[in-house]
C-alpha positions as a printed Julia matrix, in Angstrom:
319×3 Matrix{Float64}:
 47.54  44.1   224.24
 50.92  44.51  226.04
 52.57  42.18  228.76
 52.83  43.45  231.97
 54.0   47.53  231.25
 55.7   46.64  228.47
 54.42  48.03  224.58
 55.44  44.97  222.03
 55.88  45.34  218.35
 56.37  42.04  216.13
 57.84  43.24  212.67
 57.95  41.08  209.78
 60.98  41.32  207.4
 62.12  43.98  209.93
 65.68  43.36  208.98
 64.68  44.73  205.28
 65.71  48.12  203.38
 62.1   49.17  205.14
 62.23  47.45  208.04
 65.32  48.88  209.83
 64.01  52.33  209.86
 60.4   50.65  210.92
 62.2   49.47  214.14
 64.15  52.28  214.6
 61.25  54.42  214.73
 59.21  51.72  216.82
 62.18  51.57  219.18
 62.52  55.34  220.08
 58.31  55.01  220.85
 59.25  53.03  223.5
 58.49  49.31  221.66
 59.95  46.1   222.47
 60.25  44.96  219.02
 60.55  42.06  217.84
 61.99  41.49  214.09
 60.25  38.88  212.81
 62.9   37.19  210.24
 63.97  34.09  208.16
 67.38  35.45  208.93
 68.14  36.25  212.33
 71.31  37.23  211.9
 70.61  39.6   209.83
 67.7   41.29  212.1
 70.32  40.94  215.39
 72.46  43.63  213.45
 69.97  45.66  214.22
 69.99  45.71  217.94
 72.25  48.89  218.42
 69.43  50.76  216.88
 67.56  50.41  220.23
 68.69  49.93  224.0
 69.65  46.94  225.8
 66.49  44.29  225.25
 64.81  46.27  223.18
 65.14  44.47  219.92
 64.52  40.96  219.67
 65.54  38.91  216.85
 63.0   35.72  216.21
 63.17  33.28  213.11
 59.9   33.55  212.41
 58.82  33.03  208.41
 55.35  33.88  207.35
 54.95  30.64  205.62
 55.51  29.06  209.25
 52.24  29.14  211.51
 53.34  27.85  214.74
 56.74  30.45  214.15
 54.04  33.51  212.98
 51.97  33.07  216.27
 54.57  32.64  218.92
 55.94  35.85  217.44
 52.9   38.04  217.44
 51.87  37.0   221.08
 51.2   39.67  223.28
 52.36  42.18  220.96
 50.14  45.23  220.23
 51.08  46.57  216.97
 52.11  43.74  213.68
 53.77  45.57  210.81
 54.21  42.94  207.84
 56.98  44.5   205.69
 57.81  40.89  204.09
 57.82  40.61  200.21
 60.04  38.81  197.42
 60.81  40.51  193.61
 61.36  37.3   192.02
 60.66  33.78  192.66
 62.86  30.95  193.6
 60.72  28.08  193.02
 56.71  28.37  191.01
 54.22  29.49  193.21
 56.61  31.95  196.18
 54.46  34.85  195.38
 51.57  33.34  196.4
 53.14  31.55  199.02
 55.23  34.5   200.54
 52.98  37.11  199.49
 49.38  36.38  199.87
 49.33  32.99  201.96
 52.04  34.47  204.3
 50.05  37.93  204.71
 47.03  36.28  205.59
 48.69  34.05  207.68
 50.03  36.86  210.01
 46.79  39.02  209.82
 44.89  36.0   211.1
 47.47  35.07  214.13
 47.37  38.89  214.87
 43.66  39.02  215.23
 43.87  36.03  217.58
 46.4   37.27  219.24
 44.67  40.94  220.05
 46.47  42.6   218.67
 45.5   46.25  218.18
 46.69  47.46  215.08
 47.89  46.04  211.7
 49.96  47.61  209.18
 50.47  45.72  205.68
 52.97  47.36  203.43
 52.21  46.12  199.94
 53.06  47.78  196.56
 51.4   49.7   193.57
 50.48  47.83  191.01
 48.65  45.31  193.13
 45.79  43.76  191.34
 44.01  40.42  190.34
 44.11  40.97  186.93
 47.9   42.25  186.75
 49.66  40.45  184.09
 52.08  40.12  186.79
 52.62  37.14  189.35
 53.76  39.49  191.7
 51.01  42.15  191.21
 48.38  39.42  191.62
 50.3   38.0   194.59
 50.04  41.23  196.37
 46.67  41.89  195.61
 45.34  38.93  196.87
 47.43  39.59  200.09
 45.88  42.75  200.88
 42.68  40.83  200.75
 43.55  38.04  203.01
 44.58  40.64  205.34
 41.39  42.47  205.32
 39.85  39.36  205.57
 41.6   38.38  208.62
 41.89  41.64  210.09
 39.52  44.3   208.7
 40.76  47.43  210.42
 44.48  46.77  209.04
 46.36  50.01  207.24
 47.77  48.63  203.43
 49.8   50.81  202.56
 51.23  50.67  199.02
 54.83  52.53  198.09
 56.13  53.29  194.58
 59.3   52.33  194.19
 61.39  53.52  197.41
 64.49  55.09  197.41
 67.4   55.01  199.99
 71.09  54.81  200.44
 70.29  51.13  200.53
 67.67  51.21  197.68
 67.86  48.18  194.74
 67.07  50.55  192.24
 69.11  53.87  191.99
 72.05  51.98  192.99
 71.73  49.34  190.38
 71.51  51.84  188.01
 73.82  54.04  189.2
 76.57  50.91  188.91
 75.37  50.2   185.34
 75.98  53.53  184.81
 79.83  53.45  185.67
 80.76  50.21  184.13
 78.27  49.86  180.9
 78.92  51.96  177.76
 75.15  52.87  177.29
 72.32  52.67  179.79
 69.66  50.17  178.65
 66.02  51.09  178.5
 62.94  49.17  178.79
 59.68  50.59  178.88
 61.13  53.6   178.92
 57.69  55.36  179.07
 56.57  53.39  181.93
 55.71  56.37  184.88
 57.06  56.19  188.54
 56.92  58.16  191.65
 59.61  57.42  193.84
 59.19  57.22  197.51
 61.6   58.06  200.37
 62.2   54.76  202.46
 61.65  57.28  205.55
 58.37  58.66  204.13
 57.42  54.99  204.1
 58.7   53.9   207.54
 56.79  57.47  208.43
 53.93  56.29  207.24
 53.62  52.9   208.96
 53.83  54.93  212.53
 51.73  57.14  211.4
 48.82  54.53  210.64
 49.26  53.76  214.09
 48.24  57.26  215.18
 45.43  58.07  212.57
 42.08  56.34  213.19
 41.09  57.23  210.72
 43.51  54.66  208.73
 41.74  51.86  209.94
 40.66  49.13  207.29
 41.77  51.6   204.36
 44.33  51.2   201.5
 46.56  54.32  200.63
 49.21  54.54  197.83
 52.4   56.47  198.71
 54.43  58.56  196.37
 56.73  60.96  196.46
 56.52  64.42  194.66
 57.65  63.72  191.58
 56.56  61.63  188.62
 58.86  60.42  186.38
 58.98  58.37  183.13
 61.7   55.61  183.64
 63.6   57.38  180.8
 63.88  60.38  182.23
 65.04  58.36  185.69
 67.89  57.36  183.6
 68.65  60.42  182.22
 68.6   61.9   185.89
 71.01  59.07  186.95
 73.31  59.86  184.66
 72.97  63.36  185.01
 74.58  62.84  188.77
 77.16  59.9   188.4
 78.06  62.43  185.9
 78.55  59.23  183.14
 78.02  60.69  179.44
 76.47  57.48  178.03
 73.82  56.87  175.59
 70.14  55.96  176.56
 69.93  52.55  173.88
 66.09  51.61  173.64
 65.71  47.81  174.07
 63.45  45.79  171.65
 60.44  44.16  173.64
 61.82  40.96  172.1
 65.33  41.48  173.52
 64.08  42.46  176.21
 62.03  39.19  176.33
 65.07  37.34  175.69
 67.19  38.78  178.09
 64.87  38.11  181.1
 64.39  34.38  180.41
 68.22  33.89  180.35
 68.78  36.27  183.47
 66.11  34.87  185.42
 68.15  31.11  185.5
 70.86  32.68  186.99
 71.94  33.88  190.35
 70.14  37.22  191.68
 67.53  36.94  188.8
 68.08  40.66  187.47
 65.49  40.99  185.71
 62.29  38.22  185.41
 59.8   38.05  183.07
 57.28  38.52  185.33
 59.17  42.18  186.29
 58.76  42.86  182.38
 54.95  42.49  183.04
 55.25  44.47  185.71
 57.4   47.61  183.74
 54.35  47.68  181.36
 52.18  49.21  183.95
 52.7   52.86  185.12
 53.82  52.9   188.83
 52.18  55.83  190.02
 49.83  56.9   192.79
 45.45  56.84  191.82
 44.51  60.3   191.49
 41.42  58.99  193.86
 43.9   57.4   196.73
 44.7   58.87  199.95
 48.46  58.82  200.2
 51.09  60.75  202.54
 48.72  63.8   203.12
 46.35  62.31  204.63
 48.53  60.87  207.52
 49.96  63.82  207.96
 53.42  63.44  205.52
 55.36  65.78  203.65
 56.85  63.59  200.7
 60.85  63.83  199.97
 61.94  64.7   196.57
 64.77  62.52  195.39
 67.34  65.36  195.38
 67.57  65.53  198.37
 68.63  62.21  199.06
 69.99  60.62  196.1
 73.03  62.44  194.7
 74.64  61.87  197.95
 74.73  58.08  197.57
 74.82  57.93  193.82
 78.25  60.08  194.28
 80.55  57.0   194.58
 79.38  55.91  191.1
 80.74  58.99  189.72
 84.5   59.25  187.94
 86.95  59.36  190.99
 84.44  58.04  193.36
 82.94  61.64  193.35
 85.65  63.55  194.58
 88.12  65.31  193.32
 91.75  63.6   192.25
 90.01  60.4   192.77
 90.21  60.56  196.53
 87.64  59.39  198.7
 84.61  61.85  199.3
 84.11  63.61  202.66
């Protein structure tokens, strides 16, 4: 459905590490889109990315209703990119994750809209140990529910210049005197954020898509010990690799999760003791068409500034 000539694209958590280059992508296709946001601020940072009118912040949270159905009207294509790591108060994975999903599948069906992309996560599953992996998995069900020819798509981890997770470690790396490991056997298959935002456009343009559930990955599979290694392999940081005791471990997360950020949850332990890797039986990034991005090619460049000097040599800045 589009008003008057115009193609409309409502974007939730469009102002994310995924989202911008989501709206970029939907911008330069010729959408109006509309980033769907608790923070508008935030999403109007992203109006350069497209030309005048062409990006429209709204505050629109998927645990609002009225909010999720004002934004969604008229538009043709909903991409729901919202999701939380850790919870602020009992019960905002469900809330955010699977109540909030279904709630904008269902407003997009009544609205008309054409297509519906869902970007959830591997290692979504009811019987996940994890809050989070059985918040997601009951998401991608409400949204099927709701709106049974929607595209889930679930990423690995994802990597960018932006990314939470080569970047945390890549700091830990230049001011700790060991790196930490936990669940150092756990398997993961990173996955380039533009693979991912590749991926969402290109559900629009394979029918075939419709109503299915693929897992992206990237090329590579990696134990999250040898991630490590690799990190400090390019901030160029000789530190040890210090195995954590599961109890520590256990310890650790129950004091970090009371305080600010929450860097690492209990719940995220539960989550580490599952491999994060793509089903040998999934479709993935082949099937819409995608050549995956290896992380060398993307992540020394940011991980540089971690290294002694900033990277460069006599400590000046990089070019």
């Amino acid at each position: 459905m589009t008003v008057g000539t115009r193609k409309i694209a409502t974007v939730f958590g469009g102002s994310g590490f995924i989202g911008r280059p989501v709206v970029q992508r939907l911008a330069r296709q010729g959408y109006v889109v509309r980033i769907a946001a608790r923070d508008t601020a935030a999403a109007a940072q992203l109006k350069p990315l497209g030309s005048v009118g062409r990006i429209v912040p709204l505050h629109a949270p998927v645990t609002s209703p009225d909010a999720v159905a004002r934004a969604v009207e008229g538009a043709q294509v909903v991409v729901n990119l919202v999701g939380i790591l850790a919870e602020r108060r009992r019960g905002d994975f469900h809330r955010v994750m699977a109540e909030g999903a279904g709630c904008v599948a269902r407003a997009a069906t009544a609205a008309g809209a054409g297509f519906l992309v869902h970007v959830s996560a591997i290692g979504a599953d009811p019987a996940s140990p994890s809050g989070y992996g059985r918040a997601k998995a009951a998401g991608e069900a409400a949204v099927l529910a709701a709106f049974p020819t929607a595209t889930v798509l679930r990423p690995s981890i994802v990597f960018g210049p932006e990314d939470a997770f080569f970047n945390r470690f890549g700091a830990m790396a230049q001011s700790l005197p060991f790196m930490p490991v936990i669940a150092g056997a756990t398997r993961f298959q990173p996955v380039y954020v533009g693979d991912v935002a590749d991926a969402v456009l290109a559900a629009l343009a394979h029918p075939e898509a419709a109503g299915r559930i693929l897992e992206l990955g990237g090329p590579q599979v990696f134990s999250f010990r040898e991630l490590l290694a690799w990190i400090l392999r390019e901030t160029q940081r000789e530190r040890p690799l210090v195995e954590v005791p599961a109890g520590l471990a256990w310890l650790q997360a129950l004091v970090m999760e009371r305080l600010p950020g929450k860097l690492l949850t209990r719940d995220q332990l539960r989550m580490l003791g599952r491999d994060n890797v793509v089903s040998p039986k999934a479709a993935g990034l082949a099937e819409l068409g995608i050549v995956p991005t290896p992380i060398d090619l993307v992540v020394p460049a940011y991980l540089r500034r971690f290294r002694p000097g900033g990277g460069s040599r006599n400590g000046q800045a990089g070019r």
